[in-house]
FIKOLZA-1660 file (N, C-alpha, C; in steps of 0.1 Angstrom, whole numbers, plus 5000, padded with zeros to 4 digits):
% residues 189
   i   px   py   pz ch aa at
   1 9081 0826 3308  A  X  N
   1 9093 0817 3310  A  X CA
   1 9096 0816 3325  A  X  C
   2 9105 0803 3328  A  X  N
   2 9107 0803 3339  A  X CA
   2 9121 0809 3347  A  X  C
   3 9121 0813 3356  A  X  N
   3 9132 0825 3359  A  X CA
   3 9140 0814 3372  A  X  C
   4 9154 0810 3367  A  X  N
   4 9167 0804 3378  A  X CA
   4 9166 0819 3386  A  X  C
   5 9166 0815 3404  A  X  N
   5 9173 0814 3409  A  X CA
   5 9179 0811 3423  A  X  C
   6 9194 0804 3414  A  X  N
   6 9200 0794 3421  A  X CA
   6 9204 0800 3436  A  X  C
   7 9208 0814 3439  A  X  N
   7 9210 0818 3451  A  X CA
   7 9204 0815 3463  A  X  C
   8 9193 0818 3458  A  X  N
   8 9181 0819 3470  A  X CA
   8 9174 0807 3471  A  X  C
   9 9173 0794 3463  A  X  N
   9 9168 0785 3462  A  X CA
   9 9159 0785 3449  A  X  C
  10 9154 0774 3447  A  X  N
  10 9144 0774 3433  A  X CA
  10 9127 0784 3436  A  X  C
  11 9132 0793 3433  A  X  N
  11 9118 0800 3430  A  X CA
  11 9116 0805 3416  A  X  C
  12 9099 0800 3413  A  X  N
  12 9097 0794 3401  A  X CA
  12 9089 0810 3398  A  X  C
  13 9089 0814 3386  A  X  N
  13 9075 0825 3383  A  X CA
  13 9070 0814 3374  A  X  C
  14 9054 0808 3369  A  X  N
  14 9046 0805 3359  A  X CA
  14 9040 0814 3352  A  X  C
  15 9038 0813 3338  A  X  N
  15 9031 0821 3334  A  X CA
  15 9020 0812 3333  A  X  C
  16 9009 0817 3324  A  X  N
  16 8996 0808 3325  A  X CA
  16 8996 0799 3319  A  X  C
  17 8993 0789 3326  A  X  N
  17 8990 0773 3318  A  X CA
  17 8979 0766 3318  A  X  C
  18 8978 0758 3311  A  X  N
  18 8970 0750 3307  A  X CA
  18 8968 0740 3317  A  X  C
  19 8957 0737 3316  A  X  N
  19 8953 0721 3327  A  X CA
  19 8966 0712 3332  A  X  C
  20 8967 0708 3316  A  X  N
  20 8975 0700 3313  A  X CA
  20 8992 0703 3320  A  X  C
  21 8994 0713 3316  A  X  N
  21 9010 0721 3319  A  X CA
  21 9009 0720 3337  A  X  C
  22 8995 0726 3339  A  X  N
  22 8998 0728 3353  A  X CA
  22 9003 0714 3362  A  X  C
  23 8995 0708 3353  A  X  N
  23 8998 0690 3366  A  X CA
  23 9015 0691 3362  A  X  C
  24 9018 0688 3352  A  X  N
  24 9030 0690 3349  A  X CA
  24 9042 0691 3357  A  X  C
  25 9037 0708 3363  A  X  N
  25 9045 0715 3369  A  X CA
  25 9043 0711 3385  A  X  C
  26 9031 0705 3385  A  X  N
  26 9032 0704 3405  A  X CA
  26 9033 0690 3403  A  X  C
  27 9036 0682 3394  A  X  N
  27 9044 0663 3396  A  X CA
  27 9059 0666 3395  A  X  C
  28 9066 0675 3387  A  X  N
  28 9076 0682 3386  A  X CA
  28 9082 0686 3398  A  X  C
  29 9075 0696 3408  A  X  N
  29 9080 0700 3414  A  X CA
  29 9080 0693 3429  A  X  C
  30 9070 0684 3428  A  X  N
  30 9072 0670 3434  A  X CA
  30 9082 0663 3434  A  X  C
  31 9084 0665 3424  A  X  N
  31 9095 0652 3423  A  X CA
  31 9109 0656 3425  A  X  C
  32 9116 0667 3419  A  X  N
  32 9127 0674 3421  A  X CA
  32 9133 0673 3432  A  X  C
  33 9128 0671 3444  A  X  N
  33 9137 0678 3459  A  X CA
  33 9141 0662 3461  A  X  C
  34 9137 0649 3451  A  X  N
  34 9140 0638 3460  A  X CA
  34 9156 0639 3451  A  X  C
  35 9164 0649 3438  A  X  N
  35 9171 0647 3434  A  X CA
  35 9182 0655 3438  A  X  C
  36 9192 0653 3445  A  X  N
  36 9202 0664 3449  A  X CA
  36 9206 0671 3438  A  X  C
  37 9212 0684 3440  A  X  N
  37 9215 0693 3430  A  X CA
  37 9229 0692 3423  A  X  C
  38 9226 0682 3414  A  X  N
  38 9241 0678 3406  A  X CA
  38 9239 0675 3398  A  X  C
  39 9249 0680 3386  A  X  N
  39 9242 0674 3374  A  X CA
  39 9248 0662 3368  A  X  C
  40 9254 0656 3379  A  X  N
  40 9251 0640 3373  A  X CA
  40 9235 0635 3379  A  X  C
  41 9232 0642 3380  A  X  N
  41 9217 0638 3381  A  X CA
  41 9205 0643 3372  A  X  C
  42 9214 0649 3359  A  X  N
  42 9203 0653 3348  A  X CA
  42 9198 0641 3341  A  X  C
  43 9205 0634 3334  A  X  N
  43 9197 0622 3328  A  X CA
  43 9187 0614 3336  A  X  C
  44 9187 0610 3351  A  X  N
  44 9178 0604 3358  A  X CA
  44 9168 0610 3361  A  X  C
  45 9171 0625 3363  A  X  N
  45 9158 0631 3362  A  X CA
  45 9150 0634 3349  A  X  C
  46 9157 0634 3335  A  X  N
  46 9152 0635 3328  A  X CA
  46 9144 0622 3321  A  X  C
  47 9148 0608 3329  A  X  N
  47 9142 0599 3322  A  X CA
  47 9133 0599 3336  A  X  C
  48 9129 0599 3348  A  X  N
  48 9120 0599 3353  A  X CA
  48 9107 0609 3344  A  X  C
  49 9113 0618 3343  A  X  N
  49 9099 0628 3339  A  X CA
  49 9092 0621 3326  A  X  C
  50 9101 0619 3314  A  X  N
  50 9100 0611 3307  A  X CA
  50 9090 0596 3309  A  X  C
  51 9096 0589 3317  A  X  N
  51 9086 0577 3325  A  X CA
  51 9074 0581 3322  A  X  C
  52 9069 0591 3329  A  X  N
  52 9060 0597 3341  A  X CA
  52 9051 0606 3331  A  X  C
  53 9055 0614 3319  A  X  N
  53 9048 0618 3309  A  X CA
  53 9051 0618 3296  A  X  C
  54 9060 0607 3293  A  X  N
  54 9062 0604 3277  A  X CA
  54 9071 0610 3269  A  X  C
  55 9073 0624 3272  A  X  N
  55 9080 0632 3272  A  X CA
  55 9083 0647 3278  A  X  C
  56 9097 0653 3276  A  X  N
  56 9101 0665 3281  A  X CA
  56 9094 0678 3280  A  X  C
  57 9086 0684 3281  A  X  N
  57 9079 0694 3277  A  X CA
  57 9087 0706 3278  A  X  C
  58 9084 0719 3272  A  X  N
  58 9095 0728 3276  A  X CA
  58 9097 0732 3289  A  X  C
  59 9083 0733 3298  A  X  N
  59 9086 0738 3308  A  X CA
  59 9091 0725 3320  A  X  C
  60 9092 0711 3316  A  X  N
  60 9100 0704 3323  A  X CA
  60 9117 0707 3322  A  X  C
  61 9120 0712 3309  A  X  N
  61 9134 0715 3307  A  X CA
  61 9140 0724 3316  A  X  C
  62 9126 0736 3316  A  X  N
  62 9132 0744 3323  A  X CA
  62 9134 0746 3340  A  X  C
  63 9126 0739 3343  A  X  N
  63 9124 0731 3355  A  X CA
  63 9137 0722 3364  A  X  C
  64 9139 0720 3351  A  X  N
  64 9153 0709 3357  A  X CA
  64 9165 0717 3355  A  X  C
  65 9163 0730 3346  A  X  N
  65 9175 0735 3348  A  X CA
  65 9178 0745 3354  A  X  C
  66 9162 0751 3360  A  X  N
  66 9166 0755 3373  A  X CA
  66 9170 0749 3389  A  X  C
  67 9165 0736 3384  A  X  N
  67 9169 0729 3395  A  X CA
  67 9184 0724 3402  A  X  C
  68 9189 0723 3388  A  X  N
  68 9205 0719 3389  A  X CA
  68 9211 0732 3384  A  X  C
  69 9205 0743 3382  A  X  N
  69 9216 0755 3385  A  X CA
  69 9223 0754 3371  A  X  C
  70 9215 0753 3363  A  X  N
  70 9223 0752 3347  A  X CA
  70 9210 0755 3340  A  X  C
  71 9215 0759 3324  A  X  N
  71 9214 0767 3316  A  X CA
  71 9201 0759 3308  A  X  C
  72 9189 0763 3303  A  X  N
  72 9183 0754 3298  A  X CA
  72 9188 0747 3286  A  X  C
  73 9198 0754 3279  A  X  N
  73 9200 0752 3265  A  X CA
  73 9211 0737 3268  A  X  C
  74 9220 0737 3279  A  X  N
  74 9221 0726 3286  A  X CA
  74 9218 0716 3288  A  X  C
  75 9199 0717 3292  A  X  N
  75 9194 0702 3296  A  X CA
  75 9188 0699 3283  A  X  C
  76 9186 0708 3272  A  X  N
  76 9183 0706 3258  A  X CA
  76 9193 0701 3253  A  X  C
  77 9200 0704 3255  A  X  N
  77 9213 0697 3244  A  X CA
  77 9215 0682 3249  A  X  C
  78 9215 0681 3262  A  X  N
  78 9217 0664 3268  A  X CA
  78 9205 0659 3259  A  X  C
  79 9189 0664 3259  A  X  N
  79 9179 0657 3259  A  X CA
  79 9177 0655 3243  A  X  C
  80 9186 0664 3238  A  X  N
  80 9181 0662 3222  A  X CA
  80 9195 0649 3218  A  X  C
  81 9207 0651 3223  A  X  N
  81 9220 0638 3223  A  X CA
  81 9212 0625 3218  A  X  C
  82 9204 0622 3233  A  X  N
  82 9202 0606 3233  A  X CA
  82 9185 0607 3226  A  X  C
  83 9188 0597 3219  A  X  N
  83 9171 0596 3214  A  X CA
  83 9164 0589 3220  A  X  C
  84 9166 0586 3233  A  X  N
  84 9158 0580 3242  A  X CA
  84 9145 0590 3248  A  X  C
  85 9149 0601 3243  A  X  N
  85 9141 0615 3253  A  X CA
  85 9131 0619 3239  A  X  C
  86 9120 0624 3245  A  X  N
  86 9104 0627 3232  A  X CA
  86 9108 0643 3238  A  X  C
  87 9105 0652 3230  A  X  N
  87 9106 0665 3230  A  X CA
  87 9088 0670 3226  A  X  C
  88 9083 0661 3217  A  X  N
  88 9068 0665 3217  A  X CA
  88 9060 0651 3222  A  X  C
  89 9043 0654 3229  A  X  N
  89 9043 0642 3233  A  X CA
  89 9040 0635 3219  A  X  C
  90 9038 0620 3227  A  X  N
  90 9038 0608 3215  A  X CA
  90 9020 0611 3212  A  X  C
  91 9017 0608 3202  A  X  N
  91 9003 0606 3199  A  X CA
  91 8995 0590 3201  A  X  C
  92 8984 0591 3203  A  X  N
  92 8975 0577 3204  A  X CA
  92 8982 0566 3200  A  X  C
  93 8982 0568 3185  A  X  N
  93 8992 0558 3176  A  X CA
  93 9002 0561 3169  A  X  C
  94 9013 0549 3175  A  X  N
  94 9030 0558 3170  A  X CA
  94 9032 0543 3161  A  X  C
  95 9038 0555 3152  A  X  N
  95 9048 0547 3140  A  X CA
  95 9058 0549 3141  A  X  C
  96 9070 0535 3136  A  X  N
  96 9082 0535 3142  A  X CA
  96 9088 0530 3129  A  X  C
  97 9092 0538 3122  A  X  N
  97 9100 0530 3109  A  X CA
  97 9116 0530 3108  A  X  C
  98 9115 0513 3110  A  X  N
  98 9130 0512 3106  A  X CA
  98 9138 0512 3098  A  X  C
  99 9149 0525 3099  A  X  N
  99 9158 0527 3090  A  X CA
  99 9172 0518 3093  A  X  C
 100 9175 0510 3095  A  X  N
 100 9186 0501 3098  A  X CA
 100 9191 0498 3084  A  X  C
 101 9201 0490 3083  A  X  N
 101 9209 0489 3067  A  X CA
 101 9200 0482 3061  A  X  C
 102 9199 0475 3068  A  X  N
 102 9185 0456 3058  A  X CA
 102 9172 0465 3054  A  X  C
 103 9169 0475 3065  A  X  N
 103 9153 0482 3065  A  X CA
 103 9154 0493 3049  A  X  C
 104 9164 0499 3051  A  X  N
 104 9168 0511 3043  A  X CA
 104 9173 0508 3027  A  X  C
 105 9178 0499 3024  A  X  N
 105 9185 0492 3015  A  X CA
 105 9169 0481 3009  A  X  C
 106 9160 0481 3016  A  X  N
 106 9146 0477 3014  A  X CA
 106 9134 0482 3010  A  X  C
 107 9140 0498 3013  A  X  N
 107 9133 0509 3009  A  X CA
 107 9127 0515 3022  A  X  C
 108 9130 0512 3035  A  X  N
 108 9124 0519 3044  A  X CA
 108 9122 0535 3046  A  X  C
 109 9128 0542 3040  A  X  N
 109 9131 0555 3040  A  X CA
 109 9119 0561 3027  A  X  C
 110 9117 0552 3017  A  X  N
 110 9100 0551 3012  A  X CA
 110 9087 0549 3018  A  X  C
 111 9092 0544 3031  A  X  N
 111 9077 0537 3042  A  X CA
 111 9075 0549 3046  A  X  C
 112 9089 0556 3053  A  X  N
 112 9087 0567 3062  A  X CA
 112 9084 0578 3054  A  X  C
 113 9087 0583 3040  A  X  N
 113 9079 0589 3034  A  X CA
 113 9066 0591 3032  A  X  C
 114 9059 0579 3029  A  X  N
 114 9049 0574 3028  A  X CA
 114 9038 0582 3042  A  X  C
 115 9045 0577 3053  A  X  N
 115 9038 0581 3067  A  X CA
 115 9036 0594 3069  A  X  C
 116 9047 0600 3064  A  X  N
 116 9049 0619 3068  A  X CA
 116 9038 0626 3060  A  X  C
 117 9040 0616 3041  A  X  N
 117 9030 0625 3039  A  X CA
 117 9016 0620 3041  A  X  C
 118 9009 0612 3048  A  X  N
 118 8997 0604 3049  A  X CA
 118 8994 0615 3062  A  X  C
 119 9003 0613 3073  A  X  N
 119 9002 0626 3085  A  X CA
 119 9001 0638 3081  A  X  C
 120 9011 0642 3073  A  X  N
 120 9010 0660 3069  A  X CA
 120 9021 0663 3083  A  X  C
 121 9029 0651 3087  A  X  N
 121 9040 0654 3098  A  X CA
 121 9053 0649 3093  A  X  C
 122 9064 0654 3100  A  X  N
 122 9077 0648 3095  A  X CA
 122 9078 0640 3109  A  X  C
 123 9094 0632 3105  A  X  N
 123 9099 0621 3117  A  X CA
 123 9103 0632 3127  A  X  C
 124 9097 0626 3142  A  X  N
 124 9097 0629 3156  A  X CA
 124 9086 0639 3155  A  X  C
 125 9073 0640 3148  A  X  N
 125 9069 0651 3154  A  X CA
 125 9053 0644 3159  A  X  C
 126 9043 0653 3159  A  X  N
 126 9032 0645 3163  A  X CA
 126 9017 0654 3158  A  X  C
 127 9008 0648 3151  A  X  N
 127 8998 0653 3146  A  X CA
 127 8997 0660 3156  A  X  C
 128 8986 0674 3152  A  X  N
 128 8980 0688 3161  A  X CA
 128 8972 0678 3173  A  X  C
 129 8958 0667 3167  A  X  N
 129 8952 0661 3178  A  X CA
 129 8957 0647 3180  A  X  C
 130 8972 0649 3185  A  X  N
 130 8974 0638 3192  A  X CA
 130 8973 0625 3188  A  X  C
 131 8965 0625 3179  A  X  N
 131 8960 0612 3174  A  X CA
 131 8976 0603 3169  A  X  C
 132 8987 0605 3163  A  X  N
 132 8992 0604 3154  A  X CA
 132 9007 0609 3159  A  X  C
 133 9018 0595 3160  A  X  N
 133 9033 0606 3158  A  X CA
 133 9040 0593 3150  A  X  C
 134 9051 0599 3148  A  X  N
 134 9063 0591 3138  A  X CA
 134 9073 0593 3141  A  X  C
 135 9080 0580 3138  A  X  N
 135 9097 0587 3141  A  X CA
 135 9103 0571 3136  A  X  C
 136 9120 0574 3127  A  X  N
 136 9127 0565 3123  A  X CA
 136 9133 0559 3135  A  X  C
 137 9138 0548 3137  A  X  N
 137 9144 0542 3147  A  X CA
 137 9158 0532 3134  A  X  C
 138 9167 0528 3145  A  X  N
 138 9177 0526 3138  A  X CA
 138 9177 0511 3136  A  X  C
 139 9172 0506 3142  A  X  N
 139 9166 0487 3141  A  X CA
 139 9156 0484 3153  A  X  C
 140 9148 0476 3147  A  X  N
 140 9137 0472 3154  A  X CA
 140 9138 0453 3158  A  X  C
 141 9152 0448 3149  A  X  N
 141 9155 0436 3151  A  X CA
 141 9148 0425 3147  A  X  C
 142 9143 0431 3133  A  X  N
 142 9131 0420 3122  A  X CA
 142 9140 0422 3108  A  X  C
 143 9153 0418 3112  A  X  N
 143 9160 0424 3096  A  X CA
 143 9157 0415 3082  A  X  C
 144 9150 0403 3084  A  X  N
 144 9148 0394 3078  A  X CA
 144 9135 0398 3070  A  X  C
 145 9123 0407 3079  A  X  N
 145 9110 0414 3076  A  X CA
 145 9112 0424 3069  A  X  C
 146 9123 0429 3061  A  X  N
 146 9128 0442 3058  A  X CA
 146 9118 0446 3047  A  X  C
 147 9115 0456 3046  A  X  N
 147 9112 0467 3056  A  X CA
 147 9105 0464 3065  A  X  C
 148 9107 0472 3078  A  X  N
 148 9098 0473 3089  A  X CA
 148 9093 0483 3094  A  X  C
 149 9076 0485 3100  A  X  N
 149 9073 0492 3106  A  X CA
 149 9066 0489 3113  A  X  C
 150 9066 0495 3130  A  X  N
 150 9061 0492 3138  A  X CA
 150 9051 0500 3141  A  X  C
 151 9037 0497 3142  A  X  N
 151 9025 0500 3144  A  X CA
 151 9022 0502 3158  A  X  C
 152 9022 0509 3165  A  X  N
 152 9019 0510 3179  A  X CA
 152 9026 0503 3186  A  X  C
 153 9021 0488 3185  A  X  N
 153 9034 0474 3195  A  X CA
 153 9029 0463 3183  A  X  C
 154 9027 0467 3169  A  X  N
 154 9029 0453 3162  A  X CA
 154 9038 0457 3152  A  X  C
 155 9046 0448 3149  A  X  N
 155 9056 0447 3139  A  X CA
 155 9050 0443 3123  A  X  C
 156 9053 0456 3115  A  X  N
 156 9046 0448 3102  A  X CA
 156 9058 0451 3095  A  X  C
 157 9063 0434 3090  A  X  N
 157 9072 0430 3081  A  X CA
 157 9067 0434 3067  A  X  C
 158 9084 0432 3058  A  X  N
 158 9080 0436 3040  A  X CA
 158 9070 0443 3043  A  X  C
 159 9068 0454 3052  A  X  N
 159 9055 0468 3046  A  X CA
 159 9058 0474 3031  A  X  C
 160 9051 0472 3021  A  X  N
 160 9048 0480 3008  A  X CA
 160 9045 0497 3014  A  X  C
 161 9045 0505 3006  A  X  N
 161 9033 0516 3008  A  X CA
 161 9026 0518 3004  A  X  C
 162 9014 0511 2995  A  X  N
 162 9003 0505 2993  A  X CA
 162 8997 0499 3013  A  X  C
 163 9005 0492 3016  A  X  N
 163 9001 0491 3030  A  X CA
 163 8999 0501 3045  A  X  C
 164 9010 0512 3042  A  X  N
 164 9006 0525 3050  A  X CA
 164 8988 0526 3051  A  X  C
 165 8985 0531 3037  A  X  N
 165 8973 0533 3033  A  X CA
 165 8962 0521 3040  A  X  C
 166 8965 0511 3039  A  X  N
 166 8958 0500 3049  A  X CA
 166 8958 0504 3061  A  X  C
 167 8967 0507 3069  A  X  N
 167 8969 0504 3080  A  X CA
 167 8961 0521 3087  A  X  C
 168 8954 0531 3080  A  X  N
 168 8951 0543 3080  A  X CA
 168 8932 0542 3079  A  X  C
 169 8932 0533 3067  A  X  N
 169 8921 0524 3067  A  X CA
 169 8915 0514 3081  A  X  C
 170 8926 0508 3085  A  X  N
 170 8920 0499 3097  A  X CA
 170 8916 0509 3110  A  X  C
 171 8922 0523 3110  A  X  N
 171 8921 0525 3121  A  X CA
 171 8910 0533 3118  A  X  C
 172 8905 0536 3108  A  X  N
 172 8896 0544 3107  A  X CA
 172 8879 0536 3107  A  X  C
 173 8880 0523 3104  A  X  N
 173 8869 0515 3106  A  X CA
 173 8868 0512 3121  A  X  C
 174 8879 0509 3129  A  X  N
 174 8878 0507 3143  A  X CA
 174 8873 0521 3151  A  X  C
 175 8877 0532 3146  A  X  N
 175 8871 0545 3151  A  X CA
 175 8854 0544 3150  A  X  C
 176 8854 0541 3137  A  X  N
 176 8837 0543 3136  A  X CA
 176 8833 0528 3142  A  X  C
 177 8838 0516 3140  A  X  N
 177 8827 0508 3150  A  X CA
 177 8827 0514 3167  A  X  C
 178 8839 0516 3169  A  X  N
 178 8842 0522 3184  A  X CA
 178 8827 0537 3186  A  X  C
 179 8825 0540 3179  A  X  N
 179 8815 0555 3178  A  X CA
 179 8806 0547 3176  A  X  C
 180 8799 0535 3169  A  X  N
 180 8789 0525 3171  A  X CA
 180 8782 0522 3183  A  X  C
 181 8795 0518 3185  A  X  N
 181 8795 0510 3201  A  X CA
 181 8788 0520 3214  A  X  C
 182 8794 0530 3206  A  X  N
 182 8793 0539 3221  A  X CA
 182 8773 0547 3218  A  X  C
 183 8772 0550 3203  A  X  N
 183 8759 0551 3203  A  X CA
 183 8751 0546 3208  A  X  C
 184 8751 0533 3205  A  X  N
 184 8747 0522 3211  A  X CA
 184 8743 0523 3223  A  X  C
 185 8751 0522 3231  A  X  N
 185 8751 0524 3246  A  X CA
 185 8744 0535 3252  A  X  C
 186 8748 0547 3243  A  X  N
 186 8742 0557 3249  A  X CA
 186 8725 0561 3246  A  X  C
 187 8723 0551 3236  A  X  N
 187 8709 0551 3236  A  X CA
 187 8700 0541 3239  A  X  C
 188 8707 0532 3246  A  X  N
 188 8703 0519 3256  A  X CA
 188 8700 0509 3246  A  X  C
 189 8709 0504 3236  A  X  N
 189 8705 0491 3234  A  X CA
 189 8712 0484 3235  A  X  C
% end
């Protein structure tokens, strides 16, 4: 864990990380000194890091709350408030099911079943290999398409869940021509 303190200035202990974690922490620690130490300056920083990696990781939380001299459970509680902020990253391909009155009263809250158990995930969370996240959203502004789900960046109107199952199917044919393609290449034709 990471150890505040605010006396002496931000001195960080890491424990061991991962590739991944480490960039993390040295874009992180980049970035921090351009934010003065106030915490009207937690949501800006928390939607830059957000920007910048999709979402808040735990050791970004803790990062910012040593930064501004507050409590991590603090910059958790702001970041979990607005659902603007990802707490796990997003996967390859994100599904977005709208629960709005037109979506839900349409059976969207069926689609989103549908998705969790097709994943083996619940809403906000994200398959083990990334491949894969979900999460309800409150309108997507297709109320006339009801139900809606949004497919990565395409909007699929009146989704059945007979069509989940489609849309699990397409990606799995594009996977294997994509692994075609690349045989292909890799054995020069």
């Amino acid at each position: 864990m990471l150890k505040a303190d605010c006396v002496d200035g931000a001195r960080m202990t890491t424990p061991d990380l991962d590739g991944e974690e480490r960039a993390t922490v040295e874009e992180i620690t980049a970035m921090l000194p351009h934010f003065e130490k106030s915490r009207g300056n937690l949501i800006p920083i928390l939607q830059c890091i957000q920007e910048s990696h999709s979402y808040l990781a735990t050791v970004a939380i803790e990062m910012v709350a040593e930064h501004l001299c507050i409590s991590p459970s603090e910059v958790y509680g702001v970041a979990t408030f607005y659902n603007q902020f990802r707490l796990h990253p997003p996967g390859k391909h994100q599904f977005k099911v709208c629960l709005g009155t037109a979506c839900h009263v349409a059976g969207g809250d069926i689609i989103l079943e549908n998705f969790e158990r097709k994943l083996g995930i619940k809403d906000g969370e994200t398959t083990p290999d990334r491949e894969y996240s979900i999460e309800r959203v409150a309108c997507v502004g297709c109320c006339a398409l009801a139900p809606v789900a949004v497919v990565d960046d395409t909007v699929e109107g009146h989704i059945q869940p007979s069509r989940v199952e489609g849309i699990f199917v397409q990606f799995q044919v594009e996977r294997e021509r994509e692994e075609r393609e690349k045989t292909g290449r890799e054995s020069g034709e």
